[in-house]
N, C-alpha and C positions, 0 to 999 in steps of 0.2 A: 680758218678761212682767210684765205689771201684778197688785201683792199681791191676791191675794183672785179671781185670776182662774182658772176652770175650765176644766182642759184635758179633752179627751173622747178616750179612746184605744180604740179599734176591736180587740178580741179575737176571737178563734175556738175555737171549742171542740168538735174533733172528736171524735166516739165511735165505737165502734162496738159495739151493741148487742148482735149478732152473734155475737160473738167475746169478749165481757168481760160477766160479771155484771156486776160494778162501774157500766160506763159503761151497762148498761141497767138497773139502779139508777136511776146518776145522771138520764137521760130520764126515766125514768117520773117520778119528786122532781120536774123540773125544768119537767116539763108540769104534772105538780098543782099544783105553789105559781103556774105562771103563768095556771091559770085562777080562782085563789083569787083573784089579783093582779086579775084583769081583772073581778071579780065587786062592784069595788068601784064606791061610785056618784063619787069625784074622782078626772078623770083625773089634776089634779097631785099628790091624795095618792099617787096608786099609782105615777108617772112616779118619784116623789120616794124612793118604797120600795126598786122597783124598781134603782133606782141603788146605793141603801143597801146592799142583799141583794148586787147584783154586787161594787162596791168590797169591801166586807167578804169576801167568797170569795174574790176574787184578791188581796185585801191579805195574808188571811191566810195562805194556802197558798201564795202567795209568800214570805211569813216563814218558814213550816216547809220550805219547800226549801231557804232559804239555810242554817238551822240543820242542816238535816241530810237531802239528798235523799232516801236511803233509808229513814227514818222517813216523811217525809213520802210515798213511792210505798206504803210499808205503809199507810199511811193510806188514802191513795186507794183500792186497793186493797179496805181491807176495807169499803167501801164497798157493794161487792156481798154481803155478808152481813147477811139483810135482820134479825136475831133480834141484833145485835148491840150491846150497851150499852155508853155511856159507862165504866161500871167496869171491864168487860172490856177493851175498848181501852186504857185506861189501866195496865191490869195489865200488857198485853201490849208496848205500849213503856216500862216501868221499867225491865227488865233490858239495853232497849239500849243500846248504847256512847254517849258524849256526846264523844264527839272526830271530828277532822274525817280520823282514819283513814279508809283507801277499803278498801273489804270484804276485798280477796284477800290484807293483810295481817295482817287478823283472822281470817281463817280457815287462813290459815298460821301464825299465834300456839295458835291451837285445835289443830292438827295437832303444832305440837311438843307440846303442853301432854299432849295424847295419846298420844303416843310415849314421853315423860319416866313419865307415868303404866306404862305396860308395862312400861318398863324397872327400874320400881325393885321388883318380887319376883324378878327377875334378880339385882338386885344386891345385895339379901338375901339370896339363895342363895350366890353366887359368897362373899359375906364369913363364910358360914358352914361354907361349903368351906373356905374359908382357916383359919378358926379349929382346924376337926376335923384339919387337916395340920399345923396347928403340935404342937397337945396329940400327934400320933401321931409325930412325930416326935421331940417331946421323952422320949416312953416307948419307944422301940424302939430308938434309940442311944444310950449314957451322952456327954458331950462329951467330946472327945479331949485330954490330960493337955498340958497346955500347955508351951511349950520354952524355956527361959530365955532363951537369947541368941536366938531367932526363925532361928537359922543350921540349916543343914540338919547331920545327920549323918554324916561319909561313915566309910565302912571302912579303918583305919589300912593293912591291906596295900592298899588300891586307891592310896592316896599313897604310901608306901612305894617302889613299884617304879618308877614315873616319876621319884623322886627320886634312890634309885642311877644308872638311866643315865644322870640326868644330872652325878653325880660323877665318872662315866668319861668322859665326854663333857669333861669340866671337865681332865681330867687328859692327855690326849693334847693341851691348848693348842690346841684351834681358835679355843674364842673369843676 
C-alpha cells in the first residue's frame, strides 16, 4: 500500500429499534443529521463530512472499547436516554474501575467487601464477650497458691505401705 492511500472499509450497523431505546435513539440521530447532510448544496462538501462524521464514531468508540468494553456498552447504552448531559455521563463513569479486571471479579471483590462489613459488629461483640469473662473470672476465683517444686503432693501413708512390702519382699531373697 502506497503512503497517503485511502483504504474504504465496509461496516454494518445493526439496530433494533424495537427492542433498544438506545438503538432507536441512535435511528432517529442518525436519519436527522443525514438529511441535514443531504440538504447541503456540495455534493463533495457533504461526501467529505459524511466520511468525517463515520471515521470519527467508529475511531472513537473503537478506542472506548479497547479501553474499557464495559464503559464503553454503558455509553452506548445511555444513549437511549434522550434528557441526558455530558456532566451527568461524565459523573456517572468517574467511579468506574480503570483496570482491565472483567466484572465477575469485581463483584466478587464487592461481595467479600460486604460480608467483612457484617462481620465486624460480630466481631466487636465476640471481643467484648471476651473481655466481660476475663474481668468475671478474675473476680470469682482468687488464683490458686502456687507450688514450689511444680511436683504433686502425695500422702506419706499412700508411699508408705508399697514400701514396706517391698522390704519383705526384699528379705525372703527373691530378687
Amino acid at each position: 500500500m502506497r503512503k497517503g492511500q485511502i483504504r474504504r472499509v465496509n461496516l454494518s450497523l445493526h439496530l433494533t429499534p424495537d427492542q433498544s431505546r438506545a438503538d432507536l435513539r441512535a435511528m432517529q440521530q442518525l436519519q436527522a443529521w443525514h438529511q441535514s447532510m443531504s440538504q447541503s448544496d456540495s455534493v463533495d462538501d457533504t461526501n467529505m463530512e459524511i466520511r468525517a462524521f463515520h471515521r470519527n464514531v467508529y475511531l472513537a468508540g473503537l478506542q472506548l472499547h479497547l479501553l474499557d468494553p464495559t464503559l464503553c456498552r454503558h455509553v452506548a447504552e445511555s444513549l437511549g436516554r434522550e434528557n441526558l448531559t455530558l456532566a451527568a455521563l461524565l459523573a456517572e463513569v468517574q467511579p468506574q474501575p480503570q483496570s482491565d479486571a472483567a466484572p465477575e471479579p469485581l463483584a466478587e471483590l464487592q461481595k467479600i467487601r460486604e460480608e467483612i462489613a457484617a462481620l465486624r459488629p460480630l466481631m466487636e461483640q465476640q471481643k467484648l464477650a471476651l473481655q466481660q469473662l476475663r474481668v468475671a473470672a478474675k473476680t470469682a476465683s482468687p488464683p490458686a497458691p502456687e507450688r514450689g517444686s511444680g511436683q504433686e503432693e502425695v500422702a506419706l501413708s499412700d508411699v508408705d505401705a508399697p514400701t514396706q512390702k517391698m522390704q519383705k519382699v526384699r528379705q525372703k531373697g527373691i530378687f
